[in-house]
C-alpha positions in Angstrom: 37.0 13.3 -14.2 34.2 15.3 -15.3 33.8 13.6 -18.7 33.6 10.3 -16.6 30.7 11.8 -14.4 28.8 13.1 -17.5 28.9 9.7 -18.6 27.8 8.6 -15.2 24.9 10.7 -15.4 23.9 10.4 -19.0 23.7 6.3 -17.9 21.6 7.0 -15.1 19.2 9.0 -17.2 18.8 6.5 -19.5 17.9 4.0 -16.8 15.4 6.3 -15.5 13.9 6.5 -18.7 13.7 3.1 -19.6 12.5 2.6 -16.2 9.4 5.2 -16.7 8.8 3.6 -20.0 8.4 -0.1 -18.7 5.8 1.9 -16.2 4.3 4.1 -18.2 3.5 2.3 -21.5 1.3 -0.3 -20.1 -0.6 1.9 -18.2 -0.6 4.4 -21.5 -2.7 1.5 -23.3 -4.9 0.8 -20.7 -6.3 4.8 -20.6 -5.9 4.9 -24.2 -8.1 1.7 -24.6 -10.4 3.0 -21.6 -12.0 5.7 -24.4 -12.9 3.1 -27.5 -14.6 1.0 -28.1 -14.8 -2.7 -28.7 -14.4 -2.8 -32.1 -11.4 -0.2 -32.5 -9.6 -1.9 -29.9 -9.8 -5.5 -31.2 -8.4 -3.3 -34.2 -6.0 -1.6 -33.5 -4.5 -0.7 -29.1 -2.3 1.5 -30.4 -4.1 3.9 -32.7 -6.1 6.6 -30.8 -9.4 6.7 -30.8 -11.5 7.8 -33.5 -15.1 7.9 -31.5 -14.0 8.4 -27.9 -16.8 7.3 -25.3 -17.6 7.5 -21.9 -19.8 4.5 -22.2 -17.0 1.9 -21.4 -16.6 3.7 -18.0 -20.3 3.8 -17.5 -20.8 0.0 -17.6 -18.0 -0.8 -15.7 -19.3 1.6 -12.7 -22.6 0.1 -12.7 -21.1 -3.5 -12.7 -18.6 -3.3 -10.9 -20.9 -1.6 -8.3 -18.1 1.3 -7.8 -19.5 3.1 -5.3 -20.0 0.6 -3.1 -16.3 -1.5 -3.7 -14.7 1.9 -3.4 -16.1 2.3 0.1 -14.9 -1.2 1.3 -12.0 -0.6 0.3 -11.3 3.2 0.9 -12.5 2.0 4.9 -10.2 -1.0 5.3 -6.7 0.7 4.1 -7.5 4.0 5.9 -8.1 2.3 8.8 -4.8 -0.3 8.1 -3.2 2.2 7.5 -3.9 4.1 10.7 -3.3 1.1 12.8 -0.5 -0.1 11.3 0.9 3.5 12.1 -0.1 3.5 16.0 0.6 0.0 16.6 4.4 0.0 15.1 5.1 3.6 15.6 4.4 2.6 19.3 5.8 -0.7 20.0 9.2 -0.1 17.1 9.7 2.6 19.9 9.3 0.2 22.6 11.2 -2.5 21.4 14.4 0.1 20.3 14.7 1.9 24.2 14.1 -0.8 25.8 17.2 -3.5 24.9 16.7 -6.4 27.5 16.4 -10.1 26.5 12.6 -9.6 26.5 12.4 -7.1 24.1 15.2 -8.8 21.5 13.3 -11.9 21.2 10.3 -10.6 20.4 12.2 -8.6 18.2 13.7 -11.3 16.7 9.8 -13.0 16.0 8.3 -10.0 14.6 10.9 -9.9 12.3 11.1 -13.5 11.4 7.4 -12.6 10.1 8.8 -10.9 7.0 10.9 -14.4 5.8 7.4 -16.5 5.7 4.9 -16.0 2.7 1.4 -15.7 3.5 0.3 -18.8 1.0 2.4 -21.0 3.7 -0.3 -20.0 5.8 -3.5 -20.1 3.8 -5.2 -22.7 5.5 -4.5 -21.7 8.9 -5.2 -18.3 8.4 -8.9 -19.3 6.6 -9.3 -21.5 9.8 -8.2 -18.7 12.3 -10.4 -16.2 11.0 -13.3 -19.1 11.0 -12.8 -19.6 14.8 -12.2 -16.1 15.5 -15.4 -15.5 13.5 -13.8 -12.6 11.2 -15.2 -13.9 8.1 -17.3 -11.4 6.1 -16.5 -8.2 8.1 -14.5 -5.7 7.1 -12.9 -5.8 10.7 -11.5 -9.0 9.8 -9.2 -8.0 6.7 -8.8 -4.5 8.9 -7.2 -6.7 11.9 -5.5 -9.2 9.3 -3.4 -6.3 7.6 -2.6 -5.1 10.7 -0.5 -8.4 11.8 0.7 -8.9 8.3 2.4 -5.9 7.7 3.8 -5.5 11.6 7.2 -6.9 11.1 8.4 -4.6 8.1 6.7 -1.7 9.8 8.8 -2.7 13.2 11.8 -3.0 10.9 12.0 0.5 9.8 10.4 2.3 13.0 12.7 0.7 15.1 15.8 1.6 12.2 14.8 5.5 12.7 14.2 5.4 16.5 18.0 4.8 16.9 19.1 7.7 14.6 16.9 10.2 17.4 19.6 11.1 20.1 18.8 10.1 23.3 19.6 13.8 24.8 16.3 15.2 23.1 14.1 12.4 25.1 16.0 13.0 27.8 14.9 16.8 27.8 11.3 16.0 27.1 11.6 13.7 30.5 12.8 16.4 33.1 10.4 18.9 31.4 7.8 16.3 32.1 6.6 14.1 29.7 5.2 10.7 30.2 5.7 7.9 28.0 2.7 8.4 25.6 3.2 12.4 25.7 7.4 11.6 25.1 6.3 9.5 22.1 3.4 11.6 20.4 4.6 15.0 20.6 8.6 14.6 20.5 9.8 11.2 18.6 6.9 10.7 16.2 7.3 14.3 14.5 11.2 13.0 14.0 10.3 10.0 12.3 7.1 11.4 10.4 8.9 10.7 7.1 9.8 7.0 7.5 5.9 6.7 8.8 5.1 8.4 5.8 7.2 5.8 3.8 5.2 3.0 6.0 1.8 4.2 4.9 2.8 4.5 1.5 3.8 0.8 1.5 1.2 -0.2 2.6 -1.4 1.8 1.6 -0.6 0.3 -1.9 -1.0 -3.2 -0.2 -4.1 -2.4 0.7 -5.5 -1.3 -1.9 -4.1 -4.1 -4.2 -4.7 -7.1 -2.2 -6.6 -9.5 -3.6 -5.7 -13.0 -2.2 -6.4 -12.5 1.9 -9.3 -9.8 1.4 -11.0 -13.1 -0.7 -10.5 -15.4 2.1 -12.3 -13.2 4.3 -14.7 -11.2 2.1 -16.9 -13.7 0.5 -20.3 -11.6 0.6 -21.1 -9.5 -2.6 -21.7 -6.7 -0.4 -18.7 -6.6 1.1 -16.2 -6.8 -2.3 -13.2 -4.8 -2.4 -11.9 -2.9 -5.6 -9.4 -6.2 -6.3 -12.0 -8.7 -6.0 -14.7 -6.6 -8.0 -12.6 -6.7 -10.7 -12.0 -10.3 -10.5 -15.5 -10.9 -10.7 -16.0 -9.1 -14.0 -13.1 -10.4 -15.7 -14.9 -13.7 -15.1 -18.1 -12.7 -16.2 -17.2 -10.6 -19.3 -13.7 -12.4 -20.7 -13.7 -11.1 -23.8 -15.5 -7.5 -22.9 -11.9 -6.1 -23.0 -13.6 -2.2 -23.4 -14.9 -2.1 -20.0 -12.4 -4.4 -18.5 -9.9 -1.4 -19.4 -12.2 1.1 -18.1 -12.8 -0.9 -15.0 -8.6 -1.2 -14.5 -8.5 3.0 -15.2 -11.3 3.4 -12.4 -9.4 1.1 -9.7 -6.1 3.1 -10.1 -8.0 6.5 -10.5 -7.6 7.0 -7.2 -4.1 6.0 -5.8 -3.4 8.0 -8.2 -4.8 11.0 -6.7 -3.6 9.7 -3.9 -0.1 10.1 -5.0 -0.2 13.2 -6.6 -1.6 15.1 -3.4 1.1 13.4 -1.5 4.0 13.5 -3.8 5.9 15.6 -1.8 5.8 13.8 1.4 6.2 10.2 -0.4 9.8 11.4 -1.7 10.8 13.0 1.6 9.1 9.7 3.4 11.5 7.4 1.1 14.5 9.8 1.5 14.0 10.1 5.5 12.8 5.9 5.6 16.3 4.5 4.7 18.1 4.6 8.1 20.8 2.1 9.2 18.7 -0.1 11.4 
């Protein structure tokens, strides 16, 4: 038996690590690359650089307009994020203490949200956010991610409200809570970590999105990270020294992100997968 689970284990590591290596080498060459220039890395990707420069990072901040991308962007996922969190934190509560016929069918459409792709939708969506006159404000994409990522939000709010025993509401009640108090200061601390998880989600959704934030964004001046970089790509196809240095920049900061929060991502995932 304990030969078998050393085999077991040895298996698993070796998943893990080809796992990490399928991550980690792409991204290994596109730092690497970030440092050299033009020349050394239509020579050779994999050698290291022999006249590392900051100049590759230099031209793609000024191009790519960095500081001004980075805000767009850093505004709509922070606030996506934080209404995506009030909104389903809220109404996943809603939906699982209240069971009436009501409640399960909306339910039941929220959820159907997750089974249909958004580019079934493209052209109603571009002609919603025309009439709804959303176009070119970063409201629009805000109030767009908000909708889009309800349904998988509800999914796993409502999953983690229904592991909280009713007896600890209960108590909050009689020592007077109302409904917004009962919510805020009792059941959202119990389901921080699968909130966590939600932000996490989608906060890389966000941040990635390329596809809706174009059908919304079309002013210069309001260009997310994603679309930024689509822009230069077109412009400089073959300038594959600051296109790296451009790709390093855009992750730069999830990363960060990710290593602040590293903690409370794994105990997010851990405390996320509830039986719904």
């Amino acid at each position: 038996m304990k030969r078998r689970e050393r085999v077991d284990v040895a298996i698993r590591e070796i998943l893990i690590f080809i796992s990490a290596m399928i991550v980690m080498i792409p991204l290994y060459f596109t730092v690497l690359n970030a440092f050299k220039p033009y020349a050394e890395i239509a020579a050779n990707i994999a050698a290291w650089p022999k006249e590392p420069t900051l100049h590759n990072f230099v031209e793609a901040f000024q191009r790519l307009n960095f500081l001004t991308v980075l805000k767009n962007t850093a505004i709509i996922t922070i606030f996506s994020a934080l209404g995506c969190v009030v909104i389903s934190g809220m109404t996943g509560y809603w939906i699982a203490r209240h069971k009436n016929p009501f409640t399960t069918i909306w339910n039941l459409l929220f959820l159907s949200g997750m089974c249909v792709p958004f580019q079934c939708i493209m052209i109603t969506f571009a002609k919603m956010i025309g009439i709804l006159k959303l176009g070119n404000h970063l409201s629009g994409v805000v109030i767009s991610f908000w909708v889009f990522s309800l349904p998988m939000s509800l999914f796993l709010v409502t999953g983690a409200v229904k592991n909280i025993p009713l007896d600890i509401e209960e108590a909050a009640i009689i020592d007077g809570c109302g409904t917004l108090s009962l919510f805020w200061r009792v059941v959202f601390p119990l389901i921080r970590g699968t909130m966590f998880t939600i932000v996490t989600l989608n906060v890389l959704t966000y941040w990635n999105d390329y596809l809706m934030t174009q059908f919304i964004l079309t002013k210069t001046a309001y260009r997310t990270i994603q679309i930024a970089m689509q822009s230069l790509f077109n412009e400089a196809f073959f300038s594959w020294d600051t296109a790296v240095a451009a790709v390093t920049l855009s992750i730069t900061p999830l990363f960060i992100f990710f290593v602040i929060a590293q903690r409370q991502v794994l105990e997010g995932v851990v405390a996320g997968s509830v039986k719904g």
